[in-house]
HTML snippet that shows the backbone in 3Dmol.js (N, CA, C, O; Angstrom):
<script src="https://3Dmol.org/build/3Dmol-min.js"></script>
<div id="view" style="width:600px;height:400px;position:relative"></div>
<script>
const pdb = `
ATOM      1  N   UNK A   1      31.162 -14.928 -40.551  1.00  0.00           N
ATOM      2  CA  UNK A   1      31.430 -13.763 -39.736  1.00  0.00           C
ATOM      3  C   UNK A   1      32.473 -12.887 -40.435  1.00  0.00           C
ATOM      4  O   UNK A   1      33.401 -13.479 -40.986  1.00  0.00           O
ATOM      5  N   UNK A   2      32.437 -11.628 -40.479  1.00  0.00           N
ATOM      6  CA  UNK A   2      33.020 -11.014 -40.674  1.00  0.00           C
ATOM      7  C   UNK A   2      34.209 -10.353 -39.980  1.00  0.00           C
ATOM      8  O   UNK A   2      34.105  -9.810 -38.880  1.00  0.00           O
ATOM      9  N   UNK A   3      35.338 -10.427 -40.675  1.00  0.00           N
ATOM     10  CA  UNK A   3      36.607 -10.180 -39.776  1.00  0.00           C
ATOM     11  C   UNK A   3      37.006  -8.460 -40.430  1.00  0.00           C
ATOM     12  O   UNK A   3      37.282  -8.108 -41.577  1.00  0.00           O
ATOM     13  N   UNK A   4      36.912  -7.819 -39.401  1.00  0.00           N
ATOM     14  CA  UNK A   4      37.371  -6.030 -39.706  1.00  0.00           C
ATOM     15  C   UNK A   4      38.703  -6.047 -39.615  1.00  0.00           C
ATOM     16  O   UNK A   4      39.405  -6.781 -38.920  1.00  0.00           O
ATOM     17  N   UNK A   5      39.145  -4.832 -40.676  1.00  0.00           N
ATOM     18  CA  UNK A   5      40.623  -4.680 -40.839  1.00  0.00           C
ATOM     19  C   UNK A   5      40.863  -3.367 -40.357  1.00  0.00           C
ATOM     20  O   UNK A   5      41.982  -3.138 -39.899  1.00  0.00           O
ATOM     21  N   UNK A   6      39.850  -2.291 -40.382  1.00  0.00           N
ATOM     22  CA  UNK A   6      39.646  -0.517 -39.579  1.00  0.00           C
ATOM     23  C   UNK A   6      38.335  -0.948 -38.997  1.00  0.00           C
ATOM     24  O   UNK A   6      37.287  -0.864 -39.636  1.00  0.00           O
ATOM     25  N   UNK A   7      38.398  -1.343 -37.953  1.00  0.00           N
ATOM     26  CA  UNK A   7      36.434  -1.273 -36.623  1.00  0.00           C
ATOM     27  C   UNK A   7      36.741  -0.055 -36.499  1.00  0.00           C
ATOM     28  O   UNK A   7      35.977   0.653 -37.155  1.00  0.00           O
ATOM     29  N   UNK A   8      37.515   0.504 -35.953  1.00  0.00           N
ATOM     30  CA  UNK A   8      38.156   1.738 -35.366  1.00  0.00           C
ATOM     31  C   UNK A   8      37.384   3.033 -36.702  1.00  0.00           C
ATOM     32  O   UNK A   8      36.271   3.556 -36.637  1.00  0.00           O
ATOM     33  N   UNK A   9      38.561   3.246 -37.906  1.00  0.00           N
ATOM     34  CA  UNK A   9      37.399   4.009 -38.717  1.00  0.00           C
ATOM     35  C   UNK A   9      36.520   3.638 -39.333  1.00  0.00           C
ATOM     36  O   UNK A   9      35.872   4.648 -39.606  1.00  0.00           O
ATOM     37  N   UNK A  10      35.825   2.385 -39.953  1.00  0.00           N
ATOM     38  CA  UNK A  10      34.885   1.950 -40.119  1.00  0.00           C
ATOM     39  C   UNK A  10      33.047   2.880 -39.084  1.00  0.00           C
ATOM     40  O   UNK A  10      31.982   3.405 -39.410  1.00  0.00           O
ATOM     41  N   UNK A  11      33.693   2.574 -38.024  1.00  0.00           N
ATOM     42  CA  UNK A  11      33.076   2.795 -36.755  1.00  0.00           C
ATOM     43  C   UNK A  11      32.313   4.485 -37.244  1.00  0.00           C
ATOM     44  O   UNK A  11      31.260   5.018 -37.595  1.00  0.00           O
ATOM     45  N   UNK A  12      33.925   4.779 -36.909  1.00  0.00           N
ATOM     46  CA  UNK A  12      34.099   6.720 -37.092  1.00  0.00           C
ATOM     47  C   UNK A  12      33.354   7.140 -38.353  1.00  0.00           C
ATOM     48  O   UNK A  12      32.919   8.290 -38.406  1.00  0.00           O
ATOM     49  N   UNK A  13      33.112   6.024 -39.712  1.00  0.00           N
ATOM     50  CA  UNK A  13      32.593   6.511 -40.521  1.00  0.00           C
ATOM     51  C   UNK A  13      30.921   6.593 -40.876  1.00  0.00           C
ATOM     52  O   UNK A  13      30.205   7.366 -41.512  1.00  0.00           O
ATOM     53  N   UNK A  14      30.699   5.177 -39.988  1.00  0.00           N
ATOM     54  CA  UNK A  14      28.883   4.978 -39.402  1.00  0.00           C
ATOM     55  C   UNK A  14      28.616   6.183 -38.970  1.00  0.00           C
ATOM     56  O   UNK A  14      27.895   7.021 -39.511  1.00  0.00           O
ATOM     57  N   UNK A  15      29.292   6.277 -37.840  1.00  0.00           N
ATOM     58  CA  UNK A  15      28.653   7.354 -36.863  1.00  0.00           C
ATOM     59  C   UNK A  15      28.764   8.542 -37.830  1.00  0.00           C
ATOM     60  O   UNK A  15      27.725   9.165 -38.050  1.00  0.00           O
ATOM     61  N   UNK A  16      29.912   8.937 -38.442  1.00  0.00           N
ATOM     62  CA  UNK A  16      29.263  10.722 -39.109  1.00  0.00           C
ATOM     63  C   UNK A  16      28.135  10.216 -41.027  1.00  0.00           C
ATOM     64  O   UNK A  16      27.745  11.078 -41.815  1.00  0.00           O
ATOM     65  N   UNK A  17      27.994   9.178 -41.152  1.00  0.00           N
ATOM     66  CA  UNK A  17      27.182   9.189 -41.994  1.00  0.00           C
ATOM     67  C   UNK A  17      25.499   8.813 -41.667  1.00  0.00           C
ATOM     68  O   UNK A  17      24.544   9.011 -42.418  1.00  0.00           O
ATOM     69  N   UNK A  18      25.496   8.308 -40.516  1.00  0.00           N
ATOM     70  CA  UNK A  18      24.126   7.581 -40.167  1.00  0.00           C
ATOM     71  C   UNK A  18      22.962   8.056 -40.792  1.00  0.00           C
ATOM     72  O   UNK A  18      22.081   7.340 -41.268  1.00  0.00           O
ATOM     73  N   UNK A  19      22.986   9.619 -40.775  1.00  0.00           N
ATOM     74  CA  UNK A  19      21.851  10.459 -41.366  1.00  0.00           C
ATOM     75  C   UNK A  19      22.179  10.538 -43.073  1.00  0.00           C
ATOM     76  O   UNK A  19      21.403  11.384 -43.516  1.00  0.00           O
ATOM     77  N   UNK A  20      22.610  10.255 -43.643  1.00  0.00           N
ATOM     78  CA  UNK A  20      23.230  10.278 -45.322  1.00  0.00           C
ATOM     79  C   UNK A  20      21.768   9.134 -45.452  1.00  0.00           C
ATOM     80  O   UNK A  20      21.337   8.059 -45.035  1.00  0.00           O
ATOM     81  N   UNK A  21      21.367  10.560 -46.563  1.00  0.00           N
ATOM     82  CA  UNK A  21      20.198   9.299 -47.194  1.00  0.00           C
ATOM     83  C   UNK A  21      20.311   7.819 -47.853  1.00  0.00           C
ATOM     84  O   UNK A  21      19.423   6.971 -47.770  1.00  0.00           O
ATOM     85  N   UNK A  22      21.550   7.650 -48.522  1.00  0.00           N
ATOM     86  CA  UNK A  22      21.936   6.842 -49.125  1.00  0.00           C
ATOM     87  C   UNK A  22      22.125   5.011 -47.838  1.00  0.00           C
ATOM     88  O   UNK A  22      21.708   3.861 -47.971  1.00  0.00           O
ATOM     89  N   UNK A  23      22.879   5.661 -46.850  1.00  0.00           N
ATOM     90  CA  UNK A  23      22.667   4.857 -45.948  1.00  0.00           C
ATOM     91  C   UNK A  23      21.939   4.238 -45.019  1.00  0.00           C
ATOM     92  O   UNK A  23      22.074   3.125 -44.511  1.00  0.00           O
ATOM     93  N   UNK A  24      20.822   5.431 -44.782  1.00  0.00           N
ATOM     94  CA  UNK A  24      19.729   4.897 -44.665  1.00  0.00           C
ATOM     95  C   UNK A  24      18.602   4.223 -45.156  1.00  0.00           C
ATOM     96  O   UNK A  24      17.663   3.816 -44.472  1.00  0.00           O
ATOM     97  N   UNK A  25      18.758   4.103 -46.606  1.00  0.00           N
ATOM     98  CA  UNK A  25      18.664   3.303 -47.699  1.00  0.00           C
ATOM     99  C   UNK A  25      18.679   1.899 -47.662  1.00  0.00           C
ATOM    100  O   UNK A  25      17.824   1.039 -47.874  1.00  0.00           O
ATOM    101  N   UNK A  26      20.671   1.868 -47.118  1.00  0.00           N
ATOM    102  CA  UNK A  26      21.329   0.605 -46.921  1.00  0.00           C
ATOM    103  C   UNK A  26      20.554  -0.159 -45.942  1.00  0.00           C
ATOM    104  O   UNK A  26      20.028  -1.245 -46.183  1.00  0.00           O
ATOM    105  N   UNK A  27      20.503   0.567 -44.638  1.00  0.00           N
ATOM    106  CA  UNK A  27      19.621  -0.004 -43.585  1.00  0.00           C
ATOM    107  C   UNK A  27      18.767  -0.345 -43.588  1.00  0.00           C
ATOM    108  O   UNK A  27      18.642  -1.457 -43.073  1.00  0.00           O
ATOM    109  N   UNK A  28      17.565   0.305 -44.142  1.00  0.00           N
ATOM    110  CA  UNK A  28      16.305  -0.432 -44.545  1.00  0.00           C
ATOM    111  C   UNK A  28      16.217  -1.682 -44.934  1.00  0.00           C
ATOM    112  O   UNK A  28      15.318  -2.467 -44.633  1.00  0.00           O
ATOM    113  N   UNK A  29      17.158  -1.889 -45.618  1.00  0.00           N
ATOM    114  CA  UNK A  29      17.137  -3.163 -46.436  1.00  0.00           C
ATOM    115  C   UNK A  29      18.009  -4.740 -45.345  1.00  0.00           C
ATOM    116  O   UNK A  29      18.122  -5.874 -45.811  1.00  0.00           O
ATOM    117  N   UNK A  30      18.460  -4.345 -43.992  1.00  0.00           N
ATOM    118  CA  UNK A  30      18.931  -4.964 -42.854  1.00  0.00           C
ATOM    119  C   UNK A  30      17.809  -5.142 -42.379  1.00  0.00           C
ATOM    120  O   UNK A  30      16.914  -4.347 -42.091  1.00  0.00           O
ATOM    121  N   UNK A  31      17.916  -6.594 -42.283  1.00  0.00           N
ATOM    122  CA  UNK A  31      17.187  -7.253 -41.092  1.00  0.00           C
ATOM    123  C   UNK A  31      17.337  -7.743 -40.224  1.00  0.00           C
ATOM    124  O   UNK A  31      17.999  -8.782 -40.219  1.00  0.00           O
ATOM    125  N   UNK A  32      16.779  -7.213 -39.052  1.00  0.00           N
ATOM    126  CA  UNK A  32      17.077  -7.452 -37.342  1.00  0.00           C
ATOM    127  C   UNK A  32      16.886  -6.348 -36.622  1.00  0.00           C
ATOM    128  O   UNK A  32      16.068  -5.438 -36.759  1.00  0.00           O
ATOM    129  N   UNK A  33      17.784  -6.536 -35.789  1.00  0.00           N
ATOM    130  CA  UNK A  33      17.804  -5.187 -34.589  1.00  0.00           C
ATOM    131  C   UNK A  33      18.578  -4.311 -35.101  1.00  0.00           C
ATOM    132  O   UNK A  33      19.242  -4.371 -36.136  1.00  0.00           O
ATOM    133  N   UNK A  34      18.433  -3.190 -34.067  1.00  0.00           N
ATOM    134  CA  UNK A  34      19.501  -2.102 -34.729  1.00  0.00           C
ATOM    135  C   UNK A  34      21.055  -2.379 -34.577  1.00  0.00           C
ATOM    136  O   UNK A  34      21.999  -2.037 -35.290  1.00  0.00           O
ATOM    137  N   UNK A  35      21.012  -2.927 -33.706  1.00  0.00           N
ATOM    138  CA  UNK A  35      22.374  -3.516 -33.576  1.00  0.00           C
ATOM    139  C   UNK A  35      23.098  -4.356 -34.983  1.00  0.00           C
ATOM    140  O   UNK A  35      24.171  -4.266 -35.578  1.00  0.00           O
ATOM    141  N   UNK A  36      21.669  -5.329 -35.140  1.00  0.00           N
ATOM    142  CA  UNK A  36      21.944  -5.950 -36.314  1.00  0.00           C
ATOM    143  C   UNK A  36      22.670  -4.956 -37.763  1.00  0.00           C
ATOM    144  O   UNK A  36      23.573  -5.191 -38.566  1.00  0.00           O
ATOM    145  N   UNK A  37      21.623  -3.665 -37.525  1.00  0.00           N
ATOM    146  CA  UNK A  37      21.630  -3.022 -38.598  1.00  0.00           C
ATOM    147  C   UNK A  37      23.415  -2.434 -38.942  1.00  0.00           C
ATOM    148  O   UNK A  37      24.139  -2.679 -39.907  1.00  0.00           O
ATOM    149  N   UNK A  38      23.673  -1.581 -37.680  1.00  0.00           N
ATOM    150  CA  UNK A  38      24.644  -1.401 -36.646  1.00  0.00           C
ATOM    151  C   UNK A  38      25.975  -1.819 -37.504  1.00  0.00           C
ATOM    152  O   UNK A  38      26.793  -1.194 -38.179  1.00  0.00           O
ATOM    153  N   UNK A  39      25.766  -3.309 -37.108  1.00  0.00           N
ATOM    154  CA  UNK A  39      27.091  -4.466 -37.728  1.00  0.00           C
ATOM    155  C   UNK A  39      26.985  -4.070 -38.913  1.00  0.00           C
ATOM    156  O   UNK A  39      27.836  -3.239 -39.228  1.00  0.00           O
ATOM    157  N   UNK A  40      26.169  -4.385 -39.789  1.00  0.00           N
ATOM    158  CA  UNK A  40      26.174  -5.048 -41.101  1.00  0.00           C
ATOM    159  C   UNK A  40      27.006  -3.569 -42.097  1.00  0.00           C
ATOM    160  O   UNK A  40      27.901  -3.678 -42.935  1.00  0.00           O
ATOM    161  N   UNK A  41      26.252  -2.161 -41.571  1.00  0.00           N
ATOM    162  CA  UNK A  41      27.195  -0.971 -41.991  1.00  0.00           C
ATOM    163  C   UNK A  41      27.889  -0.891 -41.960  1.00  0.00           C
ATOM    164  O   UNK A  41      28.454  -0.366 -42.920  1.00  0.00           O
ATOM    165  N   UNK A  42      28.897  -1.471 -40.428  1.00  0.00           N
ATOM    166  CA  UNK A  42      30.023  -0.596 -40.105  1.00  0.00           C
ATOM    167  C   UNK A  42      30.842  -1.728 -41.174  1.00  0.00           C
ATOM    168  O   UNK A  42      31.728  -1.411 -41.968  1.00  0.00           O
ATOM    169  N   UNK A  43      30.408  -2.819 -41.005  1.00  0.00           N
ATOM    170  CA  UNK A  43      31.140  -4.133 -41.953  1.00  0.00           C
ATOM    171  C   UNK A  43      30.983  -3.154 -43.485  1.00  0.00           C
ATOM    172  O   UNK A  43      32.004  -2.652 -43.954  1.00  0.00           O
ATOM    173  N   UNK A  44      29.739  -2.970 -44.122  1.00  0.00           N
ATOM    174  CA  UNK A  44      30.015  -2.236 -45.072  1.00  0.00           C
ATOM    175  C   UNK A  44      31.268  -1.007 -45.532  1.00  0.00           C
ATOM    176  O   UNK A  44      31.931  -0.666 -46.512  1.00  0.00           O
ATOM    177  N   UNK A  45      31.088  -0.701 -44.312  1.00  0.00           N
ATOM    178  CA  UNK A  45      31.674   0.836 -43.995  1.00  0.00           C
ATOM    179  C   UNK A  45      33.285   0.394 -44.273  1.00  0.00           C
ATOM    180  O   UNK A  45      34.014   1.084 -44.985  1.00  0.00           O
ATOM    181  N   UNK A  46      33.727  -0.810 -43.633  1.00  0.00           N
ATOM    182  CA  UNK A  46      34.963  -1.261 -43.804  1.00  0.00           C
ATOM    183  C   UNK A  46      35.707  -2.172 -44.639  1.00  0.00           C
ATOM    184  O   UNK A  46      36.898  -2.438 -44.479  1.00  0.00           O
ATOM    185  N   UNK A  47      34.710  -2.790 -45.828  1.00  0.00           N
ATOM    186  CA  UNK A  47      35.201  -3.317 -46.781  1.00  0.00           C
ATOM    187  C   UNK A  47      35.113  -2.069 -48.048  1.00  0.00           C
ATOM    188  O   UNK A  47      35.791  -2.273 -49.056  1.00  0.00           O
ATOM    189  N   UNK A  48      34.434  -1.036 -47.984  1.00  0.00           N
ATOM    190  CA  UNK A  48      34.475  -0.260 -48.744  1.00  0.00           C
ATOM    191  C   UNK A  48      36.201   0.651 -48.766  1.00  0.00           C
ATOM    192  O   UNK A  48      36.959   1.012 -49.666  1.00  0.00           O
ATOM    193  N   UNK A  49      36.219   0.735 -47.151  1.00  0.00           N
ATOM    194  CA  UNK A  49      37.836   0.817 -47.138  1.00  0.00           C
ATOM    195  C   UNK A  49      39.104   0.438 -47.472  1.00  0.00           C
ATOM    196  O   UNK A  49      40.139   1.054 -47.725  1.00  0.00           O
ATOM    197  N   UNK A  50      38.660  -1.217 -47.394  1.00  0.00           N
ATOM    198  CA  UNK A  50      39.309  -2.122 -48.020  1.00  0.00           C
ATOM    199  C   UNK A  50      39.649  -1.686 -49.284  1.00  0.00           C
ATOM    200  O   UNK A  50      40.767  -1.289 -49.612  1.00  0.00           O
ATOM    201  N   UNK A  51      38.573  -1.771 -50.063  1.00  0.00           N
ATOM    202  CA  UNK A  51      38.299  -1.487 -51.581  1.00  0.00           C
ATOM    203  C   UNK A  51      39.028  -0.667 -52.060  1.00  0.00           C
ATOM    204  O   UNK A  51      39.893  -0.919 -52.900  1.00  0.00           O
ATOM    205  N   UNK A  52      38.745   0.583 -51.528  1.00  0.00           N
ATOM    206  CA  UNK A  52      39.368   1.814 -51.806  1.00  0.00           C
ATOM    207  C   UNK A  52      41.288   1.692 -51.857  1.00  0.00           C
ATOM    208  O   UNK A  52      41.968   2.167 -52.767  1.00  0.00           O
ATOM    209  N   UNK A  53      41.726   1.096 -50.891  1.00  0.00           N
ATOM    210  CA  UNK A  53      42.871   0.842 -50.362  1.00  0.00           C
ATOM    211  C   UNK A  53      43.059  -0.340 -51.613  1.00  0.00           C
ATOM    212  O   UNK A  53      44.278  -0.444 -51.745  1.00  0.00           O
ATOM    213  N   UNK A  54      42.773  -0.732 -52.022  1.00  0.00           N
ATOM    214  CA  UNK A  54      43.080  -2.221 -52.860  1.00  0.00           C
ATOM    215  C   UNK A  54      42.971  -1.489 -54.476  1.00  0.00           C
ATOM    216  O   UNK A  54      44.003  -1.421 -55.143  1.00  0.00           O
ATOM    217  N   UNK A  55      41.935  -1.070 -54.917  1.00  0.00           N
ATOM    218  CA  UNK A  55      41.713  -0.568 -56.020  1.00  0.00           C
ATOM    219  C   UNK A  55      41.604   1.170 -56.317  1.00  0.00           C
ATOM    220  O   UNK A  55      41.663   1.737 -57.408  1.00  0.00           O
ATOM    221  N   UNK A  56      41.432   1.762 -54.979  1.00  0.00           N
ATOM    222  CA  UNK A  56      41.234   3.218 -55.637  1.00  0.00           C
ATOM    223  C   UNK A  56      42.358   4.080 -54.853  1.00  0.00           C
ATOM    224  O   UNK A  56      43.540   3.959 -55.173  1.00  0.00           O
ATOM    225  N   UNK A  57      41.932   4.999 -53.761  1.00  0.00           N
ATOM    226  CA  UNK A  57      42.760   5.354 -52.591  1.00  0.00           C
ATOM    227  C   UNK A  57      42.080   6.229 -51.547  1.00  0.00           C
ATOM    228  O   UNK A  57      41.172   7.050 -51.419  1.00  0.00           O
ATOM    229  N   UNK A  58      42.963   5.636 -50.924  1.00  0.00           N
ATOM    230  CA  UNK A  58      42.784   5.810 -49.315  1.00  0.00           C
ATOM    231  C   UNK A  58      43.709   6.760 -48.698  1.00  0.00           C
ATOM    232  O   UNK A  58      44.940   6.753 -48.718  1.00  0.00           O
ATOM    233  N   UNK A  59      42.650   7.829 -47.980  1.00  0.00           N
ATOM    234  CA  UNK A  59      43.822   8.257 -46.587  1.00  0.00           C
ATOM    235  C   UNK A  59      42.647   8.475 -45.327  1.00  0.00           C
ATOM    236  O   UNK A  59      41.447   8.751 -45.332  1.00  0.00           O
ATOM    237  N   UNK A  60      43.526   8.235 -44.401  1.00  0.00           N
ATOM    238  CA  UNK A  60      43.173   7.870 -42.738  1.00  0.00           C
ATOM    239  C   UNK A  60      43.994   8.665 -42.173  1.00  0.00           C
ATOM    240  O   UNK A  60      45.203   8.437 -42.231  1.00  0.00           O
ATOM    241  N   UNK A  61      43.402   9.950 -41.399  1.00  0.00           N
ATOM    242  CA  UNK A  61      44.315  10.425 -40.545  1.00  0.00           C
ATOM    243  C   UNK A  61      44.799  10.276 -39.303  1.00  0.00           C
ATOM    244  O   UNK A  61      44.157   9.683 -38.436  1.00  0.00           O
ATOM    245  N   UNK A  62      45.727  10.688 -39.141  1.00  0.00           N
ATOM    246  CA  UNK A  62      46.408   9.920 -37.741  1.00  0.00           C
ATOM    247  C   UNK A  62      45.628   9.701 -36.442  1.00  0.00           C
ATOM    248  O   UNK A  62      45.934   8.703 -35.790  1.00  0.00           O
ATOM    249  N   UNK A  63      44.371  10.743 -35.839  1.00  0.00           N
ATOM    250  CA  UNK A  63      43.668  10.078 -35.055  1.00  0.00           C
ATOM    251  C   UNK A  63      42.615   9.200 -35.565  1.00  0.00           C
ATOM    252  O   UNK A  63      41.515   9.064 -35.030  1.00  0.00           O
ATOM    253  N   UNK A  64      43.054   8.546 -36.747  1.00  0.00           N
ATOM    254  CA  UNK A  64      41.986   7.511 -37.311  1.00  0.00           C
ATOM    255  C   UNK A  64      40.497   7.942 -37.017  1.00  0.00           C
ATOM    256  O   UNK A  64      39.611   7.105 -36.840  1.00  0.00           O
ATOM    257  N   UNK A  65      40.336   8.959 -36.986  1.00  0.00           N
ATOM    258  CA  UNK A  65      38.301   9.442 -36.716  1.00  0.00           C
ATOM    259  C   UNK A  65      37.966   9.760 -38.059  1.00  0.00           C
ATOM    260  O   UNK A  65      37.714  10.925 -38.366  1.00  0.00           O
ATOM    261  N   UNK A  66      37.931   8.586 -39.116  1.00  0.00           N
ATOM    262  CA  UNK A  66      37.021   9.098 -40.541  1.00  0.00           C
ATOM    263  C   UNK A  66      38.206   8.681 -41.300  1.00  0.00           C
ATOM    264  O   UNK A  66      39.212   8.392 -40.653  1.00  0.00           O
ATOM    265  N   UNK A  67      38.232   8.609 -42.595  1.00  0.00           N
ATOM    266  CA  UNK A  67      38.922   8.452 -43.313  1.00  0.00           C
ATOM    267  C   UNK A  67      38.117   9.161 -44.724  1.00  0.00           C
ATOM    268  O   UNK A  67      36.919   9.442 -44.731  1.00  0.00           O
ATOM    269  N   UNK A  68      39.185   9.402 -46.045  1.00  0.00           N
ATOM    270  CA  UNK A  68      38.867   9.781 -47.433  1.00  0.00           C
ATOM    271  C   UNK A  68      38.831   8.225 -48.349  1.00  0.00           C
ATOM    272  O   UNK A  68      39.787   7.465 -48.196  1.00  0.00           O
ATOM    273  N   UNK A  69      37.920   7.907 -49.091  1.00  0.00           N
ATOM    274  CA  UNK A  69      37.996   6.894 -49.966  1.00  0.00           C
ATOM    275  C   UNK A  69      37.485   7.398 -51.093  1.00  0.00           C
ATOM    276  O   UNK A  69      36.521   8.153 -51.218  1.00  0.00           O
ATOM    277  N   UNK A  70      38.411   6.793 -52.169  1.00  0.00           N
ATOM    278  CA  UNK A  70      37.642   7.214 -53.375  1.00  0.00           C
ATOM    279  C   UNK A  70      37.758   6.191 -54.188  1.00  0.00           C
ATOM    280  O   UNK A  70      38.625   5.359 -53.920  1.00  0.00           O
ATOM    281  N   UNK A  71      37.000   6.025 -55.256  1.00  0.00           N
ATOM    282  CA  UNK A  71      37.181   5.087 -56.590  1.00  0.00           C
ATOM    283  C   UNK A  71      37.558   5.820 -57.128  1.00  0.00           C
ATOM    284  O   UNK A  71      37.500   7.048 -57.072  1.00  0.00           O
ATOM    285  N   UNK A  72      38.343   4.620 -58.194  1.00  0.00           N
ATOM    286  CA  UNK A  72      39.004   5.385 -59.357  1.00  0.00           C
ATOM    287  C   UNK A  72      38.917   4.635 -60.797  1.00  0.00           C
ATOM    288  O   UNK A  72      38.269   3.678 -60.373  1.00  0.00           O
ATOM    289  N   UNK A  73      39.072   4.358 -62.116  1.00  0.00           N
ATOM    290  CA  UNK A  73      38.904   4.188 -63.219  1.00  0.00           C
ATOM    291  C   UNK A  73      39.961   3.314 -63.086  1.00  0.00           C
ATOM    292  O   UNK A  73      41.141   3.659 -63.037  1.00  0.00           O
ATOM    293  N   UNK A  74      39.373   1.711 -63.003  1.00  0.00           N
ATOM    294  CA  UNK A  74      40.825   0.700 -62.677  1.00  0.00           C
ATOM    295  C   UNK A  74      40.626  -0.267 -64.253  1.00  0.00           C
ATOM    296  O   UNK A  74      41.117  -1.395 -64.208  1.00  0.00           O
ATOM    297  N   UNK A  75      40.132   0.032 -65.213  1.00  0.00           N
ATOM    298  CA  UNK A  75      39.788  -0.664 -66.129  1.00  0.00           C
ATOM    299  C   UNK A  75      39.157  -2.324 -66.113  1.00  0.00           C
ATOM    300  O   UNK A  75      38.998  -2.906 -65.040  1.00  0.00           O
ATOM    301  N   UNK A  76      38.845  -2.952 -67.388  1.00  0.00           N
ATOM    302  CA  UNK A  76      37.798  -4.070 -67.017  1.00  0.00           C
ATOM    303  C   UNK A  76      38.238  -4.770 -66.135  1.00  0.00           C
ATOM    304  O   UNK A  76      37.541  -4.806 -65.121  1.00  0.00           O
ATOM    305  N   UNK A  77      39.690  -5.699 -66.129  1.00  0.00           N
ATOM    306  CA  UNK A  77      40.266  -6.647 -65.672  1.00  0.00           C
ATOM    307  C   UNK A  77      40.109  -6.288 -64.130  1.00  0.00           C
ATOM    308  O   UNK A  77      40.097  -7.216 -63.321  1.00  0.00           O
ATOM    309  N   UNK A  78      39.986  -4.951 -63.688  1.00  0.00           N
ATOM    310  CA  UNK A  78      40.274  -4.726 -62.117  1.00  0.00           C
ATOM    311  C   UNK A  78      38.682  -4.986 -61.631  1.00  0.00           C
ATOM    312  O   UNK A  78      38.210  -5.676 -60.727  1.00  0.00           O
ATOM    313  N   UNK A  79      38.068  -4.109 -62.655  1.00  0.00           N
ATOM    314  CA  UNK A  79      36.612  -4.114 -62.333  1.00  0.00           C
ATOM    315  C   UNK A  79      35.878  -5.790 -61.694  1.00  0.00           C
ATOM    316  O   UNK A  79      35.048  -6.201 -60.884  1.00  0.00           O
ATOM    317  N   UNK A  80      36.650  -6.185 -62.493  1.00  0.00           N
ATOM    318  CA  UNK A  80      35.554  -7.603 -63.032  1.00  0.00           C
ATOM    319  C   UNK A  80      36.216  -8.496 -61.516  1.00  0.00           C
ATOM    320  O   UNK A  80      35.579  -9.162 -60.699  1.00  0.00           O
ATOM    321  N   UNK A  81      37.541  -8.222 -61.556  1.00  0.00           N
ATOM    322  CA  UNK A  81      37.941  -8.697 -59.442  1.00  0.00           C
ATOM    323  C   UNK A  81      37.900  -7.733 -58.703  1.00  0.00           C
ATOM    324  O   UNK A  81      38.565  -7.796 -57.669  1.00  0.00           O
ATOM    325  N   UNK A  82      37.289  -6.801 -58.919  1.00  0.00           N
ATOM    326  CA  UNK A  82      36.453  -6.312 -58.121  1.00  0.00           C
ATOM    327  C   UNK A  82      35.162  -6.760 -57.749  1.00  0.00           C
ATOM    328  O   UNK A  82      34.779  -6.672 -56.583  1.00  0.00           O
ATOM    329  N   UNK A  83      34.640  -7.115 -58.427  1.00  0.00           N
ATOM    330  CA  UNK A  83      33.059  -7.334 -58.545  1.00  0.00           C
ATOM    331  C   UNK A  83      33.384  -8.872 -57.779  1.00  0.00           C
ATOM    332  O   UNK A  83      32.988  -9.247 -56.675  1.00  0.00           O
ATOM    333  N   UNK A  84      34.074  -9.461 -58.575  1.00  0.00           N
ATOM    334  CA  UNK A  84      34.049 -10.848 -58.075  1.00  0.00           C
ATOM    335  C   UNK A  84      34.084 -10.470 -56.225  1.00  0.00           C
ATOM    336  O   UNK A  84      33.121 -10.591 -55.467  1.00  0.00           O
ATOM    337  N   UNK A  85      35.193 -10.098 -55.928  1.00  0.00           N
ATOM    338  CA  UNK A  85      35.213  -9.859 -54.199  1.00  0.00           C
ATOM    339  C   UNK A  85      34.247  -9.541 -53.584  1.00  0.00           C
ATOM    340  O   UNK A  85      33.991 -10.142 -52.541  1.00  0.00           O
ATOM    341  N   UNK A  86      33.386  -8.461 -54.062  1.00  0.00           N
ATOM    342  CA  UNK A  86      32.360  -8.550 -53.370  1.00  0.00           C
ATOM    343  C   UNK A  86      31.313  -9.653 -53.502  1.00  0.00           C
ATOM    344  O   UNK A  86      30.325  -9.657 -52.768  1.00  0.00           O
TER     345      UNK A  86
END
`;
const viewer = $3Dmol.createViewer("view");
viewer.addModel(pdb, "pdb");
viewer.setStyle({}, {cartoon: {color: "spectrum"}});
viewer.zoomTo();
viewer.render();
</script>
């Protein structure tokens, strides 16, 4: 099971991407209900935050509805625990 560290923008970030082709992409490839589908994004949605916050950067504004993430050029050694984490 997956334990969330932002449900809150995680959440905020499902909901304004749902229609992003890319994510609907992601979904396709979920199996179950939509609910199922639902989880497994917003979980996406929030380790990508993680990520960002760990290796690239992050900002979340104060009513937490969405956040900015970006990657950034962390060279091999970061890459390679990066990769491992996921």
């Amino acid at each position: 099971m997956y334990t969330f560290k932002y449900k809150e923008v995680a959440e905020a970030l499902h909901d304004a991407l749902i229609f992003d082709p890319f994510i609907i992409t992601i979904a396709q490839q979920v199996p179950g209900s939509a609910s199922d589908k639902q989880l497994a994004l917003t979980s996406y949605m929030d380790y990508s935050i993680i990520e960002a916050e760990t290796y690239g950067r992050l900002f979340i504004p104060d009513d937490r509805y969405g956040a900015s993430i970006w990657a950034i050029p962390t060279g091999t050694l970061l890459e390679s625990e990066k990769s491992t984490g996921k």
